[in-house]
Rosetta silent file (secondary structure, phi, psi, omega in degrees, C-alpha in Angstrom):
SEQUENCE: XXXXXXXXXXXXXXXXXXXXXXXXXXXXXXXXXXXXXXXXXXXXXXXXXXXXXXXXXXXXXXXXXXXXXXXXXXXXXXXXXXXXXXXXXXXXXXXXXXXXXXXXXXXXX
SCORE:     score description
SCORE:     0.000 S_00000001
   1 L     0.000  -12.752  163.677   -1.619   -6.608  -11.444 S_00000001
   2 L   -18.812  -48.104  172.784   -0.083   -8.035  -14.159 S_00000001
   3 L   -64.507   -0.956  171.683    1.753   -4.633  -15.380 S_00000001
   4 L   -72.855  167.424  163.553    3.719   -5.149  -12.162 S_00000001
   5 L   -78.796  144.388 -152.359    7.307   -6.391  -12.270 S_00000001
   6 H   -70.032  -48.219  175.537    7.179  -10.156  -11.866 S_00000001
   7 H   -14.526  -50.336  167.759    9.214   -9.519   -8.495 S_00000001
   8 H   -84.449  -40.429 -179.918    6.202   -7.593   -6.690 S_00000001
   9 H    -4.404  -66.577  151.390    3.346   -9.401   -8.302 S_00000001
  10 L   -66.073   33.443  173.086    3.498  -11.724   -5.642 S_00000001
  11 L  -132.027  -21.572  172.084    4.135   -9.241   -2.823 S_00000001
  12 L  -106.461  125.788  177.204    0.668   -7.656   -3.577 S_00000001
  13 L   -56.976  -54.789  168.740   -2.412   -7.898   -1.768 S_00000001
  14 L  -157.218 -174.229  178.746   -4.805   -5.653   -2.720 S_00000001
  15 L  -115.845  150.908 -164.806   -5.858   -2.266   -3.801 S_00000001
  16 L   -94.218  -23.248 -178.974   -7.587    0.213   -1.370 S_00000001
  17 L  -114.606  143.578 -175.070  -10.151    1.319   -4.284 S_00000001
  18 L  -165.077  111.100 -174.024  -12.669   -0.658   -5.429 S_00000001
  19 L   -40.157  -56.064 -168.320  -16.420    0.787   -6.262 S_00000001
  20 L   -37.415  -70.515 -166.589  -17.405   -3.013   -4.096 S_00000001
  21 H   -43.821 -109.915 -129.182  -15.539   -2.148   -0.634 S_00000001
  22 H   -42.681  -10.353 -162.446  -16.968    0.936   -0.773 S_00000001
  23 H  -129.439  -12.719  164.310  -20.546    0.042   -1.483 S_00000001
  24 L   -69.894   -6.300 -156.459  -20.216   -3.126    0.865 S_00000001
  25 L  -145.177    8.074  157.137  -19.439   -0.954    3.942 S_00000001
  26 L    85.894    2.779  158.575  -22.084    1.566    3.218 S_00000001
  27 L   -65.941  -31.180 -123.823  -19.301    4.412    1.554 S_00000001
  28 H   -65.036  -41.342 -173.456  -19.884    4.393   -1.905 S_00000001
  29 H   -72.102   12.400  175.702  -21.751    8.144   -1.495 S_00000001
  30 H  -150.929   10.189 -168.071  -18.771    9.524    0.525 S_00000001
  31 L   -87.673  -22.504  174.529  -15.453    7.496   -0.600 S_00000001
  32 L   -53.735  -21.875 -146.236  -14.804   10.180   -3.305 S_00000001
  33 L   -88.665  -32.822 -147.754  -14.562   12.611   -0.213 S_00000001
  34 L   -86.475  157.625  177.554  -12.182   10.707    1.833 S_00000001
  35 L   -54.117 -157.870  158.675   -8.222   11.402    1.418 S_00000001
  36 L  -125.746  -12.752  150.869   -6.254    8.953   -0.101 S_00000001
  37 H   -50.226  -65.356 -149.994   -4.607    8.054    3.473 S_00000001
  38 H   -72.843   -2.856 -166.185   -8.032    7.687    5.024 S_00000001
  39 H   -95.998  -37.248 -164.384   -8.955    5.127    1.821 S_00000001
  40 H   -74.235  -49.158  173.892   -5.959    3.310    2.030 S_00000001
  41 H   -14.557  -60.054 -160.267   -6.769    3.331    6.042 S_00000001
  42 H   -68.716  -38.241 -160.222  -10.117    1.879    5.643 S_00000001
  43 H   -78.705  -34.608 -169.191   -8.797   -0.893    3.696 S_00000001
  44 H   -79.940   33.027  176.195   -5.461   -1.762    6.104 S_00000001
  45 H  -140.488  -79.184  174.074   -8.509   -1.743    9.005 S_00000001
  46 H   -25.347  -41.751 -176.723  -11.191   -3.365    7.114 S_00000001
  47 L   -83.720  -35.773 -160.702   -8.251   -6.501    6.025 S_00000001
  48 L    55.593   37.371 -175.972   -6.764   -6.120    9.485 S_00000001
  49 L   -88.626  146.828  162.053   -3.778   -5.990    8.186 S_00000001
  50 L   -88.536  -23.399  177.986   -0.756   -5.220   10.068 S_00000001
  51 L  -123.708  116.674 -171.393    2.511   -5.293    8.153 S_00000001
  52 L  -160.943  170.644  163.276    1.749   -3.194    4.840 S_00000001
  53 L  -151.538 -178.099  175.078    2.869   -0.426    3.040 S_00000001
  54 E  -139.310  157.734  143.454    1.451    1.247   -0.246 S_00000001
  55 E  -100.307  119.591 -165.187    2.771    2.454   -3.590 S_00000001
  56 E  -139.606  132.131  157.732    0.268    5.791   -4.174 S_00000001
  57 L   -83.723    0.568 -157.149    1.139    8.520   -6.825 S_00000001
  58 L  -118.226  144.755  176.948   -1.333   10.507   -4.564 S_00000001
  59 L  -115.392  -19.086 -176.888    0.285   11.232   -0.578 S_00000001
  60 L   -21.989  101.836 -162.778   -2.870   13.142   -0.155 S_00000001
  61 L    96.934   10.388 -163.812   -3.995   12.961    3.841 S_00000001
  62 L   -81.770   81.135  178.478   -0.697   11.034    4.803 S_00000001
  63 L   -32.439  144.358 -157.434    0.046   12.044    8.406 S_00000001
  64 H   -67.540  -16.145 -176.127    3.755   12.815    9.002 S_00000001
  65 H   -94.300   11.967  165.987    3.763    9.499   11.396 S_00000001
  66 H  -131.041   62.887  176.123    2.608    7.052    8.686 S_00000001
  67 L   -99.512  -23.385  172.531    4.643    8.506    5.830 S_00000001
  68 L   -49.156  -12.487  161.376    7.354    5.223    6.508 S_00000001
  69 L   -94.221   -2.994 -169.363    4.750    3.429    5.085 S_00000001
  70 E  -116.003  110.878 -179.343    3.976    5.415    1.928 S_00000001
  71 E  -117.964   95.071 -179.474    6.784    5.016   -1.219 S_00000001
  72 E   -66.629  163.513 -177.888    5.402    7.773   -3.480 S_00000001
  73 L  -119.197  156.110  159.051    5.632    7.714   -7.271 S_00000001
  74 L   -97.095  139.439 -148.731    5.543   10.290   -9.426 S_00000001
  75 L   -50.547  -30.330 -171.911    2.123   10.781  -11.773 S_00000001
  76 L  -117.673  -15.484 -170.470    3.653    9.944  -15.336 S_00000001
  77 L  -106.293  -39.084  163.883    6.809    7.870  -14.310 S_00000001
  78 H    61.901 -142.941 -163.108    5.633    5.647  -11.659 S_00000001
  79 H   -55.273   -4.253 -158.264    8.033    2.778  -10.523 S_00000001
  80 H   -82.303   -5.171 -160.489   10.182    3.685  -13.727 S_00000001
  81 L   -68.596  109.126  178.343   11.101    6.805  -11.913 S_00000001
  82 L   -28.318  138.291 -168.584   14.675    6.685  -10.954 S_00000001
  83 L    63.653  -15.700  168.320   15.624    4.801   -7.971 S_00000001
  84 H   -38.932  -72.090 -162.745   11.861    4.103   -7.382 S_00000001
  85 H   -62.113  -55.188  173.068   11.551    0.153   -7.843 S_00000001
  86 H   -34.057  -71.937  167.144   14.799    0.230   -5.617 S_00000001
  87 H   -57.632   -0.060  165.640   13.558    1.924   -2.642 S_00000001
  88 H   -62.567  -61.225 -147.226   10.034    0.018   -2.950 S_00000001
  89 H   -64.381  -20.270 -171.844   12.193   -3.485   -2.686 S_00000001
  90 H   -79.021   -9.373 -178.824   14.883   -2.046    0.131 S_00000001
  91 H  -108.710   -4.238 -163.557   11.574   -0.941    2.319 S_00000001
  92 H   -92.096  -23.199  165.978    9.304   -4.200    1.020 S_00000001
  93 H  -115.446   37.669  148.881   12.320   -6.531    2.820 S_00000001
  94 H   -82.389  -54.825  169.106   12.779   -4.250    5.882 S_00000001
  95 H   -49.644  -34.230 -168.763    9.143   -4.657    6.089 S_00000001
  96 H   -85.069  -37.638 -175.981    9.430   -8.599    5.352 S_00000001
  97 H   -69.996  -41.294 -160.201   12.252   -8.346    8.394 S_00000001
  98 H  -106.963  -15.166  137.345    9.788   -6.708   10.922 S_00000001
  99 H   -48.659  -57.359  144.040    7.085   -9.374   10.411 S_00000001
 100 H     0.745  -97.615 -176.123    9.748  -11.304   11.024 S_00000001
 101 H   -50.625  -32.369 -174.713   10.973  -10.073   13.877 S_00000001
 102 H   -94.832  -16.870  167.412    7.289   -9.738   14.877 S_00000001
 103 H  -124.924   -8.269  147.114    6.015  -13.206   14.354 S_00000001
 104 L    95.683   18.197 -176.577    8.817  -15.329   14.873 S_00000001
 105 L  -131.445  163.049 -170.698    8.009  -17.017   11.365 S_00000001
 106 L   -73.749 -145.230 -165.693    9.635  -16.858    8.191 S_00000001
 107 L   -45.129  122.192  156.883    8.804  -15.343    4.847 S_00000001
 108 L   -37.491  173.642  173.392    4.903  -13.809    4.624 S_00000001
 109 L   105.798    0.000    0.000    2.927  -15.018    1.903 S_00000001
């Protein structure tokens, strides 16, 4: 994660692809198949996590009621895209707010 801006570095957990998850949980022969929703899915279920979001160039499977969770990039520009790293950080401390708000403790991490 290094190629991140030092800012997020530390804001990210993981990545939803990885040949291991997939071949630890009995996918490997069917993870190609799966969406890029249902991949990120398995991983926010598999982690248990609850307060996440992703950066994906791909929205592929993203149901219209988890797109608040989704900050797409575009394929050659990524966060450089205008206004991009801004709306990651204005939804990553709205997110940081409703963990908040939801655990009654201060900063994650």
């Amino acid at each position: 994660m290094a190629w991140l801006p030092g800012w997020l570095q530390s804001r990210v957990v993981g990545g939803c692809w990885h040949r291991r998850y997939a071949a630890e949980d009995g996918w490997l022969h069917v993870w190609h198949t799966f969406s890029r929703y249902e991949q990120v899915r398995h991983y926010v279920i598999r982690r248990s996590v609850q307060d996440w979001l992703a950066l994906d160039n791909d929205d592929d499977g993203w149901p219209d009621d988890e797109r608040h969770r989704l900050v797409k990039t575009d394929d050659m520009k990524g966060l450089a895209e205008e206004g991009k790293a801004e709306e990651l950080r204005v939804r990553l401390v709205a997110l940081e707010a409703a963990y908040q708000a939801r655990t009654g403790r201060g900063p994650a991490g």
